[in-house]
Backbone as CSV, one residue per row, in Angstrom:
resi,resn,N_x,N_y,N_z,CA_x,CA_y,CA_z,C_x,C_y,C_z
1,UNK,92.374,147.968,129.763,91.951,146.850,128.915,93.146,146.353,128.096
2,UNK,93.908,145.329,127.967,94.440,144.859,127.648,94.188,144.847,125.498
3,UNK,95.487,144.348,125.317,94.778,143.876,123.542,93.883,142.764,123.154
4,UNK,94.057,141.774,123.945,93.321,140.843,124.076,91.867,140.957,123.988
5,UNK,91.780,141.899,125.212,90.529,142.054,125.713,89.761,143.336,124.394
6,UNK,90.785,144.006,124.224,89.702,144.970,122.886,89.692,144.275,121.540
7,UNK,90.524,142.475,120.958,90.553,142.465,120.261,88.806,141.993,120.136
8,UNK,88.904,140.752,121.179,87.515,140.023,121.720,86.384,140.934,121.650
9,UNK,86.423,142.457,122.201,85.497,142.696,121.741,84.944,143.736,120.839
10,UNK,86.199,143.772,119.820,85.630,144.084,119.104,85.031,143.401,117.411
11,UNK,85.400,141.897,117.877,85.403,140.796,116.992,83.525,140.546,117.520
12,UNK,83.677,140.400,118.963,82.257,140.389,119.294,81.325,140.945,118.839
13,UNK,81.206,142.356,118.977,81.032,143.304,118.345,80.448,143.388,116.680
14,UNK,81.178,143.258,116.110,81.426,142.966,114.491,80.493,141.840,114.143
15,UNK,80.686,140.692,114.766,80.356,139.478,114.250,78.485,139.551,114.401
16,UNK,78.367,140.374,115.809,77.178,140.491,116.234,76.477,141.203,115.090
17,UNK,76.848,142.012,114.662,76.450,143.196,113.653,76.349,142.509,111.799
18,UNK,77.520,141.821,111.237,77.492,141.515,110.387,78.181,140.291,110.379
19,UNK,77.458,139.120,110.918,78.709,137.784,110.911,79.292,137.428,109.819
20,UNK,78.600,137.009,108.550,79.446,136.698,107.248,80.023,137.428,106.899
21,UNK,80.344,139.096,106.785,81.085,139.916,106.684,82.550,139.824,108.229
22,UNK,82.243,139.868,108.904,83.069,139.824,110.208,84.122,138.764,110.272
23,UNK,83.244,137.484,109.754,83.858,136.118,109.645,84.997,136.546,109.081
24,UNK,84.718,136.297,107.762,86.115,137.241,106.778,87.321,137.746,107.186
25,UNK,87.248,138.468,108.177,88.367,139.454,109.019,88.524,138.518,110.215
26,UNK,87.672,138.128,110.727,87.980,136.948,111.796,88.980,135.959,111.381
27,UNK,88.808,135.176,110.324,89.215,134.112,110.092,90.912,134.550,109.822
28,UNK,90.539,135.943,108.883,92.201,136.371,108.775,93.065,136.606,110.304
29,UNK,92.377,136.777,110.849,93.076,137.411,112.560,93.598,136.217,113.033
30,UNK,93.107,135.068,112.975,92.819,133.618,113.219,94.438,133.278,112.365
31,UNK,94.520,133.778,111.701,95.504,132.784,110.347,96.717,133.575,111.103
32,UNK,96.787,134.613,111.067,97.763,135.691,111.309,98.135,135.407,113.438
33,UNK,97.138,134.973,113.854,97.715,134.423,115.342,98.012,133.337,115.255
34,UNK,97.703,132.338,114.495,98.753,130.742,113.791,99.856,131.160,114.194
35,UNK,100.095,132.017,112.643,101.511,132.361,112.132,102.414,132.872,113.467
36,UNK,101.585,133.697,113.975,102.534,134.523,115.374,102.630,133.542,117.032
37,UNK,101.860,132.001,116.522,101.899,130.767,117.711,101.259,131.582,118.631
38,UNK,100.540,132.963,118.473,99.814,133.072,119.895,98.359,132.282,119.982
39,UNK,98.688,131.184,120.735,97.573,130.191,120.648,96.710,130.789,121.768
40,UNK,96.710,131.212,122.847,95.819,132.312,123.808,95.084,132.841,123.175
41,UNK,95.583,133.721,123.171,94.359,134.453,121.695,93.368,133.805,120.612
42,UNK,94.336,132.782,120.027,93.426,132.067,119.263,92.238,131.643,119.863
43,UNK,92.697,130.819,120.739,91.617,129.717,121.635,90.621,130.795,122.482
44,UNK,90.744,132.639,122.780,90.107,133.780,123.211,88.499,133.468,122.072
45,UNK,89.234,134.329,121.091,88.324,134.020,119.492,87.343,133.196,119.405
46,UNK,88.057,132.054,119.667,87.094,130.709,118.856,86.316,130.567,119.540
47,UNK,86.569,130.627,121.250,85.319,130.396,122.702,84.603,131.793,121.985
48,UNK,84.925,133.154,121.937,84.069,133.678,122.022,82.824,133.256,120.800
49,UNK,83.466,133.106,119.446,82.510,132.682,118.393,81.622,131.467,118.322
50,UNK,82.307,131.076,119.475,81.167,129.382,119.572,80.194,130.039,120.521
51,UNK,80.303,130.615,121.609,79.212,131.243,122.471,78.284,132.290,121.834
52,UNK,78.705,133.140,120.612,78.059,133.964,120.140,77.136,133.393,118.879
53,UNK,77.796,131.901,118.849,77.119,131.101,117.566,75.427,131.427,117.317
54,UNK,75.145,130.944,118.620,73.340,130.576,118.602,72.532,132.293,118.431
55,UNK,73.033,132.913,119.103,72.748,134.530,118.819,72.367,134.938,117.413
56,UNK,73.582,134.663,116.741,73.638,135.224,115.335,72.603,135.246,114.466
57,UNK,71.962,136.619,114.043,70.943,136.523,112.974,71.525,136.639,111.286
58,UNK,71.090,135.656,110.689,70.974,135.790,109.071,69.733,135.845,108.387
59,UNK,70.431,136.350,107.083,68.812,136.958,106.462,68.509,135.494,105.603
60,UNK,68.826,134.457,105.899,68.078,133.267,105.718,68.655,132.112,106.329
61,UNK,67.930,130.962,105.851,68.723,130.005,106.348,69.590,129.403,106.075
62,UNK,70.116,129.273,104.179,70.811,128.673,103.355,72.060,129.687,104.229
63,UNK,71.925,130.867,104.138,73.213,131.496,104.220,73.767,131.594,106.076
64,UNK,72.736,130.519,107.094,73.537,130.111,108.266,74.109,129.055,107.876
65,UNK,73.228,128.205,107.180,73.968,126.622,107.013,75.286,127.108,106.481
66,UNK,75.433,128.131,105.433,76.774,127.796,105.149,77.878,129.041,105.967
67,UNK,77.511,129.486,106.880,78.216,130.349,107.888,79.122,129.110,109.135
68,UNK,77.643,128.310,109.292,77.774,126.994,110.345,79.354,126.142,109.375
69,UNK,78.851,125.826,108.438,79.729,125.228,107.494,81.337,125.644,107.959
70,UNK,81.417,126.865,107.281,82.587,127.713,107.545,83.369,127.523,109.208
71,UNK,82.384,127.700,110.046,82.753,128.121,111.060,83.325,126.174,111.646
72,UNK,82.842,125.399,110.774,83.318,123.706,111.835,84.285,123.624,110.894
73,UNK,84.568,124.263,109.550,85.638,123.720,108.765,87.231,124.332,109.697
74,UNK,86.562,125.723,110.547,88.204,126.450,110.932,87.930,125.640,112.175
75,UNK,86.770,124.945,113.006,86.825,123.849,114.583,87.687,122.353,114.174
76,UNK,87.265,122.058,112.837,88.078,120.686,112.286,89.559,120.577,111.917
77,UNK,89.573,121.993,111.657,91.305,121.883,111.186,92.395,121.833,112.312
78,UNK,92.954,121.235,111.887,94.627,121.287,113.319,95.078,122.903,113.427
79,UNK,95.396,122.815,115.048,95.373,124.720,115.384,95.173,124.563,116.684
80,UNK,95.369,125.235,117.345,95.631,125.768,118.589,94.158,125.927,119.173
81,UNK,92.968,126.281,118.426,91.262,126.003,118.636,90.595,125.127,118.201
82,UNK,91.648,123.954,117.766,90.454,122.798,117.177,90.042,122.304,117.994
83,UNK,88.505,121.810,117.424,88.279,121.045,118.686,86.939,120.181,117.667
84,UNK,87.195,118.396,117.543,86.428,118.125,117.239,85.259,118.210,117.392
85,UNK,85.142,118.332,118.754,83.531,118.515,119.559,82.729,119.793,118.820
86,UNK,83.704,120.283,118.279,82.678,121.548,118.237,82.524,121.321,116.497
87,UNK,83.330,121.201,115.848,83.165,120.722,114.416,81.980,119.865,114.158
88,UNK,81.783,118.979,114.833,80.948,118.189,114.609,79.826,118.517,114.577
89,UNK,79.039,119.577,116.527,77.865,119.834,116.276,77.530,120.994,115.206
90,UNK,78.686,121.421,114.199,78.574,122.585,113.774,77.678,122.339,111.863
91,UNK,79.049,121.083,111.717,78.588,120.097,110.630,77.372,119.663,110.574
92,UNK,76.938,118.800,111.475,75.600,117.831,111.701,74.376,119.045,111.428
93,UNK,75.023,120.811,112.183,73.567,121.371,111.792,73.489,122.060,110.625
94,UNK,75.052,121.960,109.703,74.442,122.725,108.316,74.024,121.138,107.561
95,UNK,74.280,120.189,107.944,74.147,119.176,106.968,72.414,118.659,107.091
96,UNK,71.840,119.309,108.250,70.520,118.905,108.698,70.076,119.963,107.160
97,UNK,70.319,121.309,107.420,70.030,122.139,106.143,70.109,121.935,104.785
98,UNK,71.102,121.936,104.313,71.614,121.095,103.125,70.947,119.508,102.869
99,UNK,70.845,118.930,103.486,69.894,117.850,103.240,68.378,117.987,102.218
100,UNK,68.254,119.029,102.748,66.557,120.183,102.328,66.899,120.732,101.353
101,UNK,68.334,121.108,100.760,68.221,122.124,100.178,68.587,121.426,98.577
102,UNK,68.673,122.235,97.256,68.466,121.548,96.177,69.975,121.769,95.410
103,UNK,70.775,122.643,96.374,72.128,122.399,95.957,72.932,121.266,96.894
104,UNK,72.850,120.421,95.688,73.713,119.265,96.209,75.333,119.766,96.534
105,UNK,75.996,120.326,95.931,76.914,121.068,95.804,77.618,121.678,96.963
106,UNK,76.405,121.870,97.793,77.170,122.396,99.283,77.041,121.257,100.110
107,UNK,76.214,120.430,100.021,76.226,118.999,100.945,77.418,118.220,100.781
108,UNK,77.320,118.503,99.283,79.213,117.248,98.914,80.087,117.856,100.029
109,UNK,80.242,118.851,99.639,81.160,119.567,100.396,81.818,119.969,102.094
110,UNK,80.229,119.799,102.286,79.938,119.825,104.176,80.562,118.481,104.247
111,UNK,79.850,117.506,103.324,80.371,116.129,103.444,81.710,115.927,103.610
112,UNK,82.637,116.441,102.586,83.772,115.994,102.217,84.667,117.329,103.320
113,UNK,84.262,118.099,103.595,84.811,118.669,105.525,84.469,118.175,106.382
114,UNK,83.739,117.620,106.661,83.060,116.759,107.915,84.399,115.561,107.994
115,UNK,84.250,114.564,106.766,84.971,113.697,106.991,86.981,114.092,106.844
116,UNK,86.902,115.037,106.496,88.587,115.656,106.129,88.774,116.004,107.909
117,UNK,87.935,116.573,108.690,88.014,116.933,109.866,88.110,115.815,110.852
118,UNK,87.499,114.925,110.888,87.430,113.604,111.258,89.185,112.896,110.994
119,UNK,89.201,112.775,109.833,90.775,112.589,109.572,91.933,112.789,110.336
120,UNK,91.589,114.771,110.228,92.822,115.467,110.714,92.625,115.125,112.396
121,UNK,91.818,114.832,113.063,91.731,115.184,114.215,91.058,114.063,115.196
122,UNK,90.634,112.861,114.497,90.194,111.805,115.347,91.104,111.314,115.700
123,UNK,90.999,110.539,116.631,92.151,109.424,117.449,91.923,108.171,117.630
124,UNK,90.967,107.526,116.791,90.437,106.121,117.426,90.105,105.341,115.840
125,UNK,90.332,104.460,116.113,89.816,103.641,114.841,88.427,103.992,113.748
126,UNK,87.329,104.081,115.287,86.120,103.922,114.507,85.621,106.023,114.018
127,UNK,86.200,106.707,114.711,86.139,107.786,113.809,86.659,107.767,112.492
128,UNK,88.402,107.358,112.216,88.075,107.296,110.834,87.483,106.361,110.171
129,UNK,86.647,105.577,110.474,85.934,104.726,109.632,84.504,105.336,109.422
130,UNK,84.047,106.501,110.344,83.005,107.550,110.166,83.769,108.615,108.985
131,UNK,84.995,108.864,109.239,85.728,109.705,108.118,85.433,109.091,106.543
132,UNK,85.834,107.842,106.663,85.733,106.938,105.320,84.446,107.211,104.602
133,UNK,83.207,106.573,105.787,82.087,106.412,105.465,81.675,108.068,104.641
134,UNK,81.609,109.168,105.648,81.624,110.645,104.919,82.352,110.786,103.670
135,UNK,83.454,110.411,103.415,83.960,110.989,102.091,83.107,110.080,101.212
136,UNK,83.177,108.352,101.150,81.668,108.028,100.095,80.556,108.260,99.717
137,UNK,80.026,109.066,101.065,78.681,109.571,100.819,78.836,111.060,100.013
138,UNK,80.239,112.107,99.829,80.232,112.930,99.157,80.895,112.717,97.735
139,UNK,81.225,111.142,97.604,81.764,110.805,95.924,80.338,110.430,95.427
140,UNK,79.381,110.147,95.932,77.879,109.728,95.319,77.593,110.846,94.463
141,UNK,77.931,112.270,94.987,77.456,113.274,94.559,78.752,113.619,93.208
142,UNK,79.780,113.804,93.714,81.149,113.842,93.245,81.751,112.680,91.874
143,UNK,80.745,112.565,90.938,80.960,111.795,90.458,82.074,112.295,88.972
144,UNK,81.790,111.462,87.978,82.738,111.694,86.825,82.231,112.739,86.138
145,UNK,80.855,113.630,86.417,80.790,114.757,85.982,81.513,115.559,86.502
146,UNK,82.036,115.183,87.538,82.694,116.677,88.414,83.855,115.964,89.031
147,UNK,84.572,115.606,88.278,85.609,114.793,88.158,86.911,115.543,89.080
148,UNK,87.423,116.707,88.843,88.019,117.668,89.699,87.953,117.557,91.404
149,UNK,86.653,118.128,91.570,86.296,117.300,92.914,85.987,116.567,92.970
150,UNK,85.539,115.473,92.383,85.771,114.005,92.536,87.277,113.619,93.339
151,UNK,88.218,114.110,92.392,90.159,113.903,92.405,90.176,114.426,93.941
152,UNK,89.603,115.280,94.701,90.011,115.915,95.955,89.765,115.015,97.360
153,UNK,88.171,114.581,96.880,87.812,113.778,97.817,88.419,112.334,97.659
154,UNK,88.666,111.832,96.710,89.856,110.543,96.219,90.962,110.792,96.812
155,UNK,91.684,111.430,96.648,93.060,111.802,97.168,93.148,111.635,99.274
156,UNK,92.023,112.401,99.545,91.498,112.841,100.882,91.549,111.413,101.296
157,UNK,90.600,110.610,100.510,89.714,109.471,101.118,91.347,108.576,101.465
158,UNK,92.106,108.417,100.580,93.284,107.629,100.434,93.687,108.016,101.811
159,UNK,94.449,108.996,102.294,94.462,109.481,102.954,94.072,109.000,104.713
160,UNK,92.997,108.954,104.632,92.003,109.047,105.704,91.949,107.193,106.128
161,UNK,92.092,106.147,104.742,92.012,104.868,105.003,93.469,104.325,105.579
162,UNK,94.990,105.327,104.954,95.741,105.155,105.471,96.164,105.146,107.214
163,UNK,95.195,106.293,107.398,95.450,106.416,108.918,94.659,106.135,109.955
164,UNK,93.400,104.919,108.767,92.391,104.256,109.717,93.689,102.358,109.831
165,UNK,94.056,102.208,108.618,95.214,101.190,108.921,96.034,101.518,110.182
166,UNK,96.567,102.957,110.442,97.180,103.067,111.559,96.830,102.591,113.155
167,UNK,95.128,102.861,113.114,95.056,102.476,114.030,93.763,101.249,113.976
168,UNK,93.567,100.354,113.516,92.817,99.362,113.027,94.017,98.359,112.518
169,UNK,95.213,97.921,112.945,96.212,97.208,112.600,95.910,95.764,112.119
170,UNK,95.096,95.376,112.836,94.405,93.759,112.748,93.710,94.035,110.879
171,UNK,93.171,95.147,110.191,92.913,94.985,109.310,93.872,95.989,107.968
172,UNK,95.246,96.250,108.784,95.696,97.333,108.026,95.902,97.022,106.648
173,UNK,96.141,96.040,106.609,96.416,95.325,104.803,94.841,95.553,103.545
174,UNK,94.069,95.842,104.273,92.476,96.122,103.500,92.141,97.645,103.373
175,UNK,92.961,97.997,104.770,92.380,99.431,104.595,93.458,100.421,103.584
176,UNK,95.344,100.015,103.679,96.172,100.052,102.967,95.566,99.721,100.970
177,UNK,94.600,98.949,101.095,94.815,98.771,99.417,93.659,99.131,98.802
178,UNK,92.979,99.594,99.879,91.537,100.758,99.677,92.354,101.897,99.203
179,UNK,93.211,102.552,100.313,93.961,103.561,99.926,94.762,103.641,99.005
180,UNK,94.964,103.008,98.533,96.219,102.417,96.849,95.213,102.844,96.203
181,UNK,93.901,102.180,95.952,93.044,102.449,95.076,92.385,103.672,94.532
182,UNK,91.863,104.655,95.812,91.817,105.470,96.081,92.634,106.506,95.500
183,UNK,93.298,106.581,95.508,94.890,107.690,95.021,94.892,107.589,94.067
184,UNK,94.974,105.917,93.170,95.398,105.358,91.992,94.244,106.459,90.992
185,UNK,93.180,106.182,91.699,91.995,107.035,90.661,92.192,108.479,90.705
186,UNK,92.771,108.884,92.065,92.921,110.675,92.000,94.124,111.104,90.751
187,UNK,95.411,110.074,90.873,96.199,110.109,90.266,95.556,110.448,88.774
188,UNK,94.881,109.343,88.296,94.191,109.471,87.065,93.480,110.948,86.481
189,UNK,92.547,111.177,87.836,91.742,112.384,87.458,92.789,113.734,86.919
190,UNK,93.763,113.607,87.877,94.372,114.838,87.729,95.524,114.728,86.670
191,UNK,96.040,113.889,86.546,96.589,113.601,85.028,95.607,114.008,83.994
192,UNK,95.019,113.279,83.723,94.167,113.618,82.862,93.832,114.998,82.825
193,UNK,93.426,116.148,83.882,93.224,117.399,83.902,94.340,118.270,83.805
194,UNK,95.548,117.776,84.006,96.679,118.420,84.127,96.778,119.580,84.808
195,UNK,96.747,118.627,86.241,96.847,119.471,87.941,97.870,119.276,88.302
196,UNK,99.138,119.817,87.922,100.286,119.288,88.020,100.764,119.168,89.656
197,UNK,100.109,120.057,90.572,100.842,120.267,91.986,99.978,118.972,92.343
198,UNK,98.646,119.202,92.766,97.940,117.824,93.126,98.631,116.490,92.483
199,UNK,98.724,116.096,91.199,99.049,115.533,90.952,100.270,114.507,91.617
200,UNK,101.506,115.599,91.901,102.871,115.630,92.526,102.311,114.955,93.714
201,UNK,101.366,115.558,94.488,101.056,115.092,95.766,100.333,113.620,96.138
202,UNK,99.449,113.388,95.216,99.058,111.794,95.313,99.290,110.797,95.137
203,UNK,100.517,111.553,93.914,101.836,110.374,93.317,102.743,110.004,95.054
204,UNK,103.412,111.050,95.454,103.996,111.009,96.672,103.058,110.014,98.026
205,UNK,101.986,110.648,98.087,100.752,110.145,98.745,100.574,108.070,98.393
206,UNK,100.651,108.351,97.213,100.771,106.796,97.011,101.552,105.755,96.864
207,UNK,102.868,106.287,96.681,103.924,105.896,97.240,104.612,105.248,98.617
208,UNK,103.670,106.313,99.553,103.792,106.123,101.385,102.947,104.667,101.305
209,UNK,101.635,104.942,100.623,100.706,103.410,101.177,101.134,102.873,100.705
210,UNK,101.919,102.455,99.335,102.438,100.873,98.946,103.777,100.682,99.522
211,UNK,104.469,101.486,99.960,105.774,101.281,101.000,105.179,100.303,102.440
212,UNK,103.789,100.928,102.844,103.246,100.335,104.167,103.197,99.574,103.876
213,UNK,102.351,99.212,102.591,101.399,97.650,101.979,102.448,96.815,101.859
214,UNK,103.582,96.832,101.715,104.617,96.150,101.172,105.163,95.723,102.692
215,UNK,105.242,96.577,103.382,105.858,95.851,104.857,104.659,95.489,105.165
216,UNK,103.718,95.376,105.254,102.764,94.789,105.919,103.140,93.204,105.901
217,UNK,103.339,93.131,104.390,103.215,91.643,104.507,102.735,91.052,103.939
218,UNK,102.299,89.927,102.999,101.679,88.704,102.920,101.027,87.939,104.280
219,UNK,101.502,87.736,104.802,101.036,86.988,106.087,99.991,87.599,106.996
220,UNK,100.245,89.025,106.665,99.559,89.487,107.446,97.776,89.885,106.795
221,UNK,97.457,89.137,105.617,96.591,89.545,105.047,95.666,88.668,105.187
């Protein structure tokens, strides 16, 4: 048996037995085969945990929705196992949960991964404009009481409109000064909170879109 083959199953194994505990050590094994570019392995893992998905028993339902959660946030991220396809149906079924449930708190959140995943990993115009649409529907929740994450999904959203301009060119000058706007307010939040690293980053972040906005053009608006 190879290492491969005893890591698989004994991740199988584990996950079968205690998934939210297992996850934990999974996800680290996951970070640590990044770091070492063995993408084989990685992409071993992730097939096996998507096939073992539907299996898995929890002692309720709040605590699959947010296992499901977990598990499309590591399918959405860039990596050697992303794979939108699978993020998505993973999202759509904790967000069916969370919908029901009375913590808004984890819906923002599914929300504001759903559409961060969409971001990192769509290729077409009208996904990030599904990206866009997701991060508004988690600032509804994300408001000036919770201003902090408010600043995350602002920053994100900027972000996400920049690289719907990328590929939506015919309207890049609208989606460019969405994203100005966007930032301009994260900028604010986190000043005001004195988040100094974030901060650094949206300043930089907003800098890139008015460099674009500025070649864009007049004419082109």
């Amino acid at each position: 048996m190879t290492d491969c083959d005893a890591l698989r199953r004994h991740f199988r194994e584990a996950l079968a037995a205690d998934p939210v505990g297992a996850y934990r050590d999974w996800f680290r094994t996951q970070e640590e085969l990044r770091e070492a570019a063995d993408a084989a392995r990685a992409r071993a893992l992730a097939d096996d945990l998507w096939q073992l998905l539907p299996g898995l028993v929890f002692p309720a339902e709040a605590e699959r929705a947010r296992f499901l959660h977990n598990a499309a946030v590591f399918f959405g991220s860039p990596g050697p196992a992303a794979d939108l396809g699978r993020a998505r149906a993973l999202f759509e079924a904790a967000l069916a949960h969370f919908a029901c449930d009375e913590d808004d708190g984890w819906r923002s959140r599914a929300l504001h991964n759903y559409a961060t995943a969409l971001a990192n990993l769509g290729s077409t115009a009208p996904e990030l404009g599904e990206s866009v649409a997701l991060f508004e529907r988690a600032l509804s929740w994300r408001t000036a009481e919770r201003e902090i994450a408010r600043g995350v999904t602002l920053h994100h959203l900027g972000l996400a409109l920049r690289r719907r301009a990328e590929l939506d060119p015919e309207r890049a000058p609208a989606h460019l000064e969405a994203s100005a706007t966007a930032l301009t307010e994260a900028i604010a939040i986190r000043e005001r909170n004195g988040l100094a690293e974030g901060l650094a980053l949206s300043r930089q972040h907003l800098a890139i879109t008015l460099e674009r906005l500025a070649a864009a053009g007049p004419d082109s608006r």
